[in-house]
Each structure stands twice: as structure tokens, then as C-alpha cells.
C-alpha positions as CSV (number, residue, x, y, z in Angstrom):
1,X,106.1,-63.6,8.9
2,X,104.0,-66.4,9.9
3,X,103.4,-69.0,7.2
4,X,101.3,-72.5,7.0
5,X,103.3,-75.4,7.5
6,X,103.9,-77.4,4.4
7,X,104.5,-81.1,4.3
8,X,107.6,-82.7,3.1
9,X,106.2,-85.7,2.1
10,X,102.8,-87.8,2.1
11,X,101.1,-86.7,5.1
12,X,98.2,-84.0,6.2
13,X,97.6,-81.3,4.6
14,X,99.1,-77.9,5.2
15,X,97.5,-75.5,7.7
16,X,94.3,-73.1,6.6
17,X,95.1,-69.6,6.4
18,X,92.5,-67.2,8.1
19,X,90.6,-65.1,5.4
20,X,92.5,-61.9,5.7
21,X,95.5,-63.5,5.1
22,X,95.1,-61.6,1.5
23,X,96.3,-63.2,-2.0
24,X,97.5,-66.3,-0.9
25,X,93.9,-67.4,0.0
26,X,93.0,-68.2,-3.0
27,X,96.2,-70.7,-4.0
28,X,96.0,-72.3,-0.4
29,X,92.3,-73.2,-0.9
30,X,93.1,-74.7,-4.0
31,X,96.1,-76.7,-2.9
32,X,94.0,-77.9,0.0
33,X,91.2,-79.9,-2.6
34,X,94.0,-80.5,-5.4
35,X,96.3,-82.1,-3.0
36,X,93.4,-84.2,-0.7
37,X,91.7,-85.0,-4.3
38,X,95.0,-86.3,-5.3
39,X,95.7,-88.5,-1.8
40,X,92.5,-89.9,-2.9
41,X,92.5,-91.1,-6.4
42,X,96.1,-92.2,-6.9
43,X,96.9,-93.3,-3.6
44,X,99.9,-95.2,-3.7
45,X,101.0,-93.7,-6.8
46,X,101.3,-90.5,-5.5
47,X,104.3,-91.0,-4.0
48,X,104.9,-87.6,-2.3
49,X,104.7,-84.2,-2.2
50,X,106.0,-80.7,-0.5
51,X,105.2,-76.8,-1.1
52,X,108.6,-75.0,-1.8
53,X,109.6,-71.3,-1.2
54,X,108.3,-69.8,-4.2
55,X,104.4,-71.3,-3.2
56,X,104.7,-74.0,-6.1
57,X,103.3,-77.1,-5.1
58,X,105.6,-80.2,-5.8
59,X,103.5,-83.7,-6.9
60,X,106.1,-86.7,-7.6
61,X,104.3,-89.8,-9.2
62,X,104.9,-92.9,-10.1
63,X,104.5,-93.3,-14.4
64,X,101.9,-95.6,-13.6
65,X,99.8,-93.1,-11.9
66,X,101.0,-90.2,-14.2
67,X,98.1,-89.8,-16.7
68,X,95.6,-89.7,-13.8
69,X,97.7,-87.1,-11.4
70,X,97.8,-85.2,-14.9
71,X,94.2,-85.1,-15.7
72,X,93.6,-84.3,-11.4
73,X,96.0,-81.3,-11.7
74,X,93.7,-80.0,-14.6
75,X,90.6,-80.9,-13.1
76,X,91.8,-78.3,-10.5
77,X,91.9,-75.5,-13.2
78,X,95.5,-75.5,-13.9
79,X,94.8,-74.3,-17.3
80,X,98.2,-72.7,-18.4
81,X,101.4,-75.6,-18.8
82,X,104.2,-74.0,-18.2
83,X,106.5,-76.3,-19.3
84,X,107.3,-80.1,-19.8
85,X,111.2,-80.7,-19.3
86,X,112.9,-83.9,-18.0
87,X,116.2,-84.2,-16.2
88,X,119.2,-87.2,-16.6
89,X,120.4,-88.2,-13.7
90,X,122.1,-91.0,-15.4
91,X,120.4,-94.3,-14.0
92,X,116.8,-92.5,-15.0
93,X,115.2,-89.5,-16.3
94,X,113.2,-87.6,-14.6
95,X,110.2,-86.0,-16.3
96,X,108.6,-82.5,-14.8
97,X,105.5,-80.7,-15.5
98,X,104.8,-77.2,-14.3
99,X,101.7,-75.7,-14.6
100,X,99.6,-72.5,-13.6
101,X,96.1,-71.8,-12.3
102,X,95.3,-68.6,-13.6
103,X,92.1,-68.1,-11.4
104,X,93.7,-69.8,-8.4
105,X,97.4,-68.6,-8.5
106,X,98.6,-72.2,-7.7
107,X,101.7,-73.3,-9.2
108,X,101.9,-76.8,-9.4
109,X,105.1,-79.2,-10.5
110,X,104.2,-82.7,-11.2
111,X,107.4,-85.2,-11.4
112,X,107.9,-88.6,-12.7
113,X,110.5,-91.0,-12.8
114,X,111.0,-93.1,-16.5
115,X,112.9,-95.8,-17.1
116,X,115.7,-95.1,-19.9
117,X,115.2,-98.4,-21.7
118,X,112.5,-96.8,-23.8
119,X,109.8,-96.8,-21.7
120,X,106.6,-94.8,-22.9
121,X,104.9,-91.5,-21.4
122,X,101.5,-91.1,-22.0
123,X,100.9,-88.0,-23.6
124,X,98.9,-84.6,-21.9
125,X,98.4,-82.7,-25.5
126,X,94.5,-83.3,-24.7
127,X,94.9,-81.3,-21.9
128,X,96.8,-79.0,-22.2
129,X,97.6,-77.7,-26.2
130,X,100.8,-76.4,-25.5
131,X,101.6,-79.7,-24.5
132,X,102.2,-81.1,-28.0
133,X,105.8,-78.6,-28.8
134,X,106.4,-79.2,-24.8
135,X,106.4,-82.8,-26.0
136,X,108.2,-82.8,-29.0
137,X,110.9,-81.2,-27.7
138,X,111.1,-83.5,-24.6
139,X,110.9,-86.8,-27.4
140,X,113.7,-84.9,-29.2
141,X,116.3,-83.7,-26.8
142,X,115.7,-87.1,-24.1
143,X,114.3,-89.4,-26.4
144,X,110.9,-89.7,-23.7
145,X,108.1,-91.4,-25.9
146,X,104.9,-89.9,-25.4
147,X,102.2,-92.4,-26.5
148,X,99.4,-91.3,-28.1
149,X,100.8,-87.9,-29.0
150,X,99.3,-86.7,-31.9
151,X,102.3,-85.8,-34.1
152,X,105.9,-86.9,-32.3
153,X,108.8,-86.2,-34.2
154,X,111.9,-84.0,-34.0
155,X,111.5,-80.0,-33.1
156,X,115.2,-78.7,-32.9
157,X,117.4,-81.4,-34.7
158,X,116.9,-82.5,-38.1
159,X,114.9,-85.8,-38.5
160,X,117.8,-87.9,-39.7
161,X,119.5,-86.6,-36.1
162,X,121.4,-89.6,-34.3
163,X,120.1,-89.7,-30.8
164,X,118.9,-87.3,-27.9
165,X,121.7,-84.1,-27.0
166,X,120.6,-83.8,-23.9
167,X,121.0,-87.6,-22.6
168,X,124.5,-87.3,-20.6
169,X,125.6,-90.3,-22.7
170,X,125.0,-88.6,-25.7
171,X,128.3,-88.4,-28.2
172,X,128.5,-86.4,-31.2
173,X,129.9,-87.4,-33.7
174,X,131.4,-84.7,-35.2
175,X,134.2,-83.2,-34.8
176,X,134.2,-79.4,-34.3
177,X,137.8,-77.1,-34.3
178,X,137.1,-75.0,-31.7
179,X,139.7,-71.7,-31.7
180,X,141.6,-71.6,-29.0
181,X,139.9,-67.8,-27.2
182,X,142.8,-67.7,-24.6
């Protein structure tokens, strides 16, 4: 099976499927203008980008140009989030946004590397209304400040909760007895 060749980083565009290449018309086109509209506004904030197996398409920004990339990707009718998440990886956190275009069939993942020192997110719950849970839950777990947000506080732990579970230098502070299964 032939397939279009996708970029791994900045660079031209992937190749234009004929018209009878059938359901994955539709999600190409739209990669095609989301992906050369995004080149264009954030330039050098748009760090880089790559398709993966699944027909996602991957956007990594930097913070600085993470707002914008945001407001691009749904300017380019991705009109159902997903799913807002972020990753540790110790030295910086890495925050993901997955979204859907219902009409289009594009997938796209838009990535962006925050300092852990505190440093603020600005928030997507104008865009996107699941956003604001997606966001809470992100503030609570990593401790990712979203500026702007319309109501950020804790989801899952309690609001007198001492720090972020899912920050691998979190320590809790209580003990547990765990039975011994084996």
C-alpha cells in the first residue's frame, strides 16, 4: 500500500493524494492548509512536526507560540479536544493536546515543553469547553498553571492536597501498610 510521505520535521508538506484515494481525502486536505497555515503564522515557534501511523498529525511548539498554534488548530475545525495531559520527564513537563476534526477526520496532537519552576500555560477553555476539567485535572495532578482559566482548582484530590501525584518527585506523606499478596 502506497502512502504520502510525511515529514519528520519542519520541512514541505506531505504529498497530495489523487481524489480516489477514498476517506483519507478529506484529513490529507486538511492537514495540507492546517500545517502550511501553521509554517506561516508561528514560524519559528513551530518548532516541528511529523504524521504518525495512526494519521494523527504531531505539532510541537514552543510555549510562547502555544496560544496561537491553539487557536490555528481550531481555526482548522478541530472542534472536538480529546484530551489535555502532560508528561514528566524530570528536567520538564511536557504538555499535549489532542484534538479531532469531526468534518475533516484529522487528528491532531499539539505539544509543548514548560518549565517546572512554575511557569504559566495559557489556557484553551475559550476554545474548546471541555478544555476547562482537561485543565483542572492537568493544574491538579502536574501542578501546570493555566492563566486565564476561568475556575482552576483541584478535580481529583482534595483542596488542602500537598502537591501534584503525578510529578515523579512527588512524595506522599503517608504511610500506607500494604499486605503482603505473596
Amino acid at each position: 500500500m502506497n502512502r504520502p510521505a510525511t515529514p519528520s520535521t519542519t520541512g514541505s508538506p506531505a504529498a497530495t493524494p489523487s481524489a480516489a484515494a477514498g476517506p483519507a481525502a478529506p484529513a490529507q486536505t486538511a492537514r495540507e492548509k492546517l500545517l502550511g497555515t501553521a509554517r506561516t503564522e508561528l514560524g519559528p515557534a513551530l518548532i516541528g512536526y511529523h504524521g504518525t501511523d495512526d494519521g494523527a498529525l504531531c505539532l510541537r511548539v514552543q510555549l510562547s507560540g502555544y496560544r496561537r498554534a491553539a487557536e490555528i488548530v481550531r481555526g482548522h475545525g478541530i472542534d472536538r479536544l480529546d484530551f489535555i495531559t502532560c508528561v514528566d520527564w524530570r528536567d520538564h513537563l511536557m504538555l499535549t493536546v489532542q484534538g479531532y476534526g469531526i468534518e475533516s477526520r484529522l487528528q491532531v496532537r499539539l505539544s509543548a515543553r514548560v518549565a517546572r519552576d512554575g511557569q504559566e500555560v495559557p489556557t484553551v477553555t475559550d476554545l474548546w469547553f471541555l478544555a476547562d476539567w482537561e485543565e483542572r485535572e492537568t493544574y491538579d495532578q502536574f501542578g501546570l498553571v493555566f492563566s486565564d482559566h476561568p475556575d482552576l482548582r483541584r478535580l481529583l484530590n482534595p483542596e488542602g492536597w500537598e502537591g501534584h501525584p503525578l510529578r515523579k518527585d512527588y512524595v506522599d506523606r503517608v504511610a500506607i501498610a500494604r499486605p503482603q499478596y505473596f
